[in-house]
C-alpha positions in Angstrom: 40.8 8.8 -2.9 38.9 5.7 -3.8 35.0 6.1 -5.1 32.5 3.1 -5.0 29.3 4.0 -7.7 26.2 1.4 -8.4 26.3 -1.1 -11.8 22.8 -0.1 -14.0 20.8 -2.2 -15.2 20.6 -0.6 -18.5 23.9 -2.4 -20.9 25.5 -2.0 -24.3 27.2 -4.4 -25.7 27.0 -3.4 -29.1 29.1 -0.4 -29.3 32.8 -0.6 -30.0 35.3 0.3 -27.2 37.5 3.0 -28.1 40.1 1.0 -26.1 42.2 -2.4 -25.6 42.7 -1.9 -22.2 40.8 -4.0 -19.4 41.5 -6.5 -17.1 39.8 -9.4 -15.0 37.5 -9.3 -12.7 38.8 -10.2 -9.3 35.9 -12.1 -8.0 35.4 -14.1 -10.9 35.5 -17.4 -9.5 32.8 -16.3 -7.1 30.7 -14.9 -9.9 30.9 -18.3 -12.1 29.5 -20.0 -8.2 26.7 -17.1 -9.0 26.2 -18.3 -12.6 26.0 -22.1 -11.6 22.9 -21.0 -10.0 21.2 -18.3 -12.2 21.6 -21.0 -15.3 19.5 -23.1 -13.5 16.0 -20.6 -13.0 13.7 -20.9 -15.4 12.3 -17.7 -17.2 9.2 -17.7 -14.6 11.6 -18.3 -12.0 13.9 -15.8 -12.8 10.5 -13.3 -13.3 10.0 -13.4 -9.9 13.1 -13.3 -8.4 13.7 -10.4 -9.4 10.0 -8.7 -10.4 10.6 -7.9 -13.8 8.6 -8.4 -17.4 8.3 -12.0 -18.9 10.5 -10.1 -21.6 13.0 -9.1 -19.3 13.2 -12.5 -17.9 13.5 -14.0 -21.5 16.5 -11.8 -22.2 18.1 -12.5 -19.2 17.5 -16.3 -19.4 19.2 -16.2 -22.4 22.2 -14.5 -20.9 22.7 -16.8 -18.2 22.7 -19.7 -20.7 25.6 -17.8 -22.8 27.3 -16.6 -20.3 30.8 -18.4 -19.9 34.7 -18.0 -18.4 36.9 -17.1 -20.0 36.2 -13.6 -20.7 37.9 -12.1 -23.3 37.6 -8.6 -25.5 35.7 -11.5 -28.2 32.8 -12.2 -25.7 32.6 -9.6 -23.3 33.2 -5.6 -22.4 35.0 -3.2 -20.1 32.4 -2.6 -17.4 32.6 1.3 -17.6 31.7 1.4 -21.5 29.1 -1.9 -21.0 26.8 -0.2 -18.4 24.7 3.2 -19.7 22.4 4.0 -16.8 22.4 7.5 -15.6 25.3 7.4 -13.4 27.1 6.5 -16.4 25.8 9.1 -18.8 27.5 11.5 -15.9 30.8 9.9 -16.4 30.4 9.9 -19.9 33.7 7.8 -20.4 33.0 8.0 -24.4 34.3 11.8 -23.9 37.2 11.2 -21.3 40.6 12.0 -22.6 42.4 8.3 -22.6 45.0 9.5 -20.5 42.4 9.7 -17.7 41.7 6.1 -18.0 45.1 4.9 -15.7 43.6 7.1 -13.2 40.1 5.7 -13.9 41.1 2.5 -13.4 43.0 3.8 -10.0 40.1 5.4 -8.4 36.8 3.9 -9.2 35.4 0.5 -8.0 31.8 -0.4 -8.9 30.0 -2.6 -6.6 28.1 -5.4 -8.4 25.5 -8.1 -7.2 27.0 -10.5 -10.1 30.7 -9.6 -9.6 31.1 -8.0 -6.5 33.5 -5.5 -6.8 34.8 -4.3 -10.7 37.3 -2.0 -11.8 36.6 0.3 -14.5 38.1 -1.9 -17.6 37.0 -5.6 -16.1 35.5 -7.3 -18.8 32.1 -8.4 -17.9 29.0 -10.2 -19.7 25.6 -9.1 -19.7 23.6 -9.7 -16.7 21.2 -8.6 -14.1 21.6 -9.3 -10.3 20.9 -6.4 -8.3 22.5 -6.8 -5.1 19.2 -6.7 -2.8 17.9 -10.1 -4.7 17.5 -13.2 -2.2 19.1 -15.7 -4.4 19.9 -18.3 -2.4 22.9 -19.9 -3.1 24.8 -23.0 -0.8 23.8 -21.9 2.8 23.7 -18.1 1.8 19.9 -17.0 1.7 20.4 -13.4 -0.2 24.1 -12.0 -1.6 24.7 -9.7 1.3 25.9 -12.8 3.0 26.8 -14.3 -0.2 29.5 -12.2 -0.4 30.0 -11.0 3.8 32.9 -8.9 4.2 34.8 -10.3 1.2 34.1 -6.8 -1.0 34.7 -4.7 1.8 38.1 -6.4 2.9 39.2 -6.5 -1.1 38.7 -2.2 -0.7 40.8 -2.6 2.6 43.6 -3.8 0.4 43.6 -1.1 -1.9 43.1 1.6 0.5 46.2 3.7 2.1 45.6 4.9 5.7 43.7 7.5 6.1 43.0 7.4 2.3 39.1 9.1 1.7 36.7 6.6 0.2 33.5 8.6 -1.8 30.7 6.9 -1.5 28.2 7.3 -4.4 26.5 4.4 -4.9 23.6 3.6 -3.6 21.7 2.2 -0.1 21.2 -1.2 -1.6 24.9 -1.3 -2.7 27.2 0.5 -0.3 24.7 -2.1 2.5 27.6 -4.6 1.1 30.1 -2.8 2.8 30.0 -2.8 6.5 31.1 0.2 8.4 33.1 -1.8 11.0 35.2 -3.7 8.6 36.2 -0.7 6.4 39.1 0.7 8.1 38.2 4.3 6.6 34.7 6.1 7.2 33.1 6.4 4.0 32.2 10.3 2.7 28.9 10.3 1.1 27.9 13.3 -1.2 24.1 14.1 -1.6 22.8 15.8 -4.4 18.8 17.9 -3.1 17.3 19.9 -6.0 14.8 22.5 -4.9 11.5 21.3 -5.7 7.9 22.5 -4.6 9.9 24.9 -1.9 11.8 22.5 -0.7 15.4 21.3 -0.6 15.2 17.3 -1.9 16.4 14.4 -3.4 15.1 14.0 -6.9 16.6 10.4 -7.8 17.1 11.2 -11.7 18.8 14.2 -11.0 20.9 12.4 -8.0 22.0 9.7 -10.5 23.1 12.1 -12.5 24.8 13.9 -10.6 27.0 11.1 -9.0 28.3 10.3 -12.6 28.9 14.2 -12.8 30.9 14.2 -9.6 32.9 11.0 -10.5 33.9 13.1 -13.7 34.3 15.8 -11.5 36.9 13.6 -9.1 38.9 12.3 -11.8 39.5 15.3 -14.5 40.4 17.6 -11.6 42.5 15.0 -10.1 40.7 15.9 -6.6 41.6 14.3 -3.2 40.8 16.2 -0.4 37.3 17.1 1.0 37.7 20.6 0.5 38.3 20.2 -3.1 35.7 17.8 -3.0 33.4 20.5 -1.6 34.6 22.7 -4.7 32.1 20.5 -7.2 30.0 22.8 -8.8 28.6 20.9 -12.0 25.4 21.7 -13.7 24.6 24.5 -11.0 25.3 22.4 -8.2 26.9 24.1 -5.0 27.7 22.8 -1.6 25.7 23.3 1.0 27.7 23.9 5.0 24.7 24.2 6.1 23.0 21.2 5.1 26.0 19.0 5.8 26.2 17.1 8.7 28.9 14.3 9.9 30.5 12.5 6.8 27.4 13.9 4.4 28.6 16.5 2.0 25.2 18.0 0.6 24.9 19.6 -2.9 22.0 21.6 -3.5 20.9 23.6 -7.0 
């Protein structure tokens, strides 16, 4: 079982790593093609591109002008202790037992505007490139064809036949995976909290609860749907009857 989350926007970079494990990013050289091009926006530019604050795009001016190959445990962080966004807070790696890590590092992929597709320990430097910005970069208008089917054949190689692939990330980043190159179907939980007398999807809560069920995956060493169905985190239960197709719905 393979499972494909979001990156946040939201990094530290200042706390220590309980760890000296990690590893390269596999689409580096693609990402340094990325950089080439972010180091040349302005801060107005850059403000935007991606609609964020003047302060925002000051920071991340900055990073583009620092950032720099090679990476190493001096100048930049394993990807699952540098990003902090909700999703993360769920995983709460700060808490896992360290022999979890190997399997970690197994199971999860993070899909990434800037790097593509990360493994829990990559090192990475601070950045921000959400995958639905239209940078244009060579003859590519916008990073969906930036990086094509490149991500979703790299899962391809990692995935047995018949292997289940979890998807809990979200529409702007599993769009980066077409369904017709990945030779498995993707399951994709959804988390509905009751709200207002009805069943729906409250997107802090959701976020949350990915992280949960990616903790959830790991500790319990989980790899069929039906133990997948057996999540029941912070009051969450699934739902037969909500489910439909490849859908698994959680409901609290």
């Amino acid at each position: 079982m393979k499972i494909i989350i979001s990156p946040a926007k939201s990094l530290d970079f200042e706390s220590k790593v309980p760890t000296s494990l990690h590893t390269q990013p596999r689409f580096l050289e693609q990402s340094e093609k990325l950089h080439k091009k972010l180091k040349t926006l302005s801060k107005n530019k850059l403000s935007d591109l991606m609609k964020i604050s003047d302060d925002l795009a000051a920071l991340n001016y900055d990073r583009n002008q620092t950032w720099e190959t090679p990476f190493t445990t001096e100048n930049s962080k394993q990807a699952i202790y540098a990003f902090t966004g909700e999703v993360f807070r769920g995983i709460d790696v700060n808490s896992l037992d360290e022999k979890k890590l190997p399997i970690l590092q197994e199971r999860l992929r993070i899909l990434s505007g800037l790097y593509g597709l990360l493994k829990p320990l990559d090192l990475i430097q601070p950045y921000r490139l959400e995958m639905g910005t239209r940078l244009q970069v060579g003859k590519t208008e916008n990073l969906y064809k930036f990086w094509d089917n490149s991500v979703a054949e790299a899962l391809n190689t990692e995935l047995a036949d018949g292997e289940l692939l979890i998807n809990l990330a979200s529409s702007e980043y599993f769009k980066v995976l077409p369904k017709k190159v990945l030779k498995v179907p993707m399951i994709t939980p959804v988390f509905k909290d009751f709200k207002n007398g009805e069943y729906k999807i409250v997107m802090t809560y959701a976020k949350k609860a990915r992280g949960l069920m990616v903790r959830f995956i790991i500790e319990n060493n989980v790899k069929t749907i039906e133990e997948l169905k057996g999540f029941n985190i912070d009051k969450y239960r699934f739902s037969e009857e909500m489910s439909s197709g490849n859908d698994l719905v959680f409901t609290r």
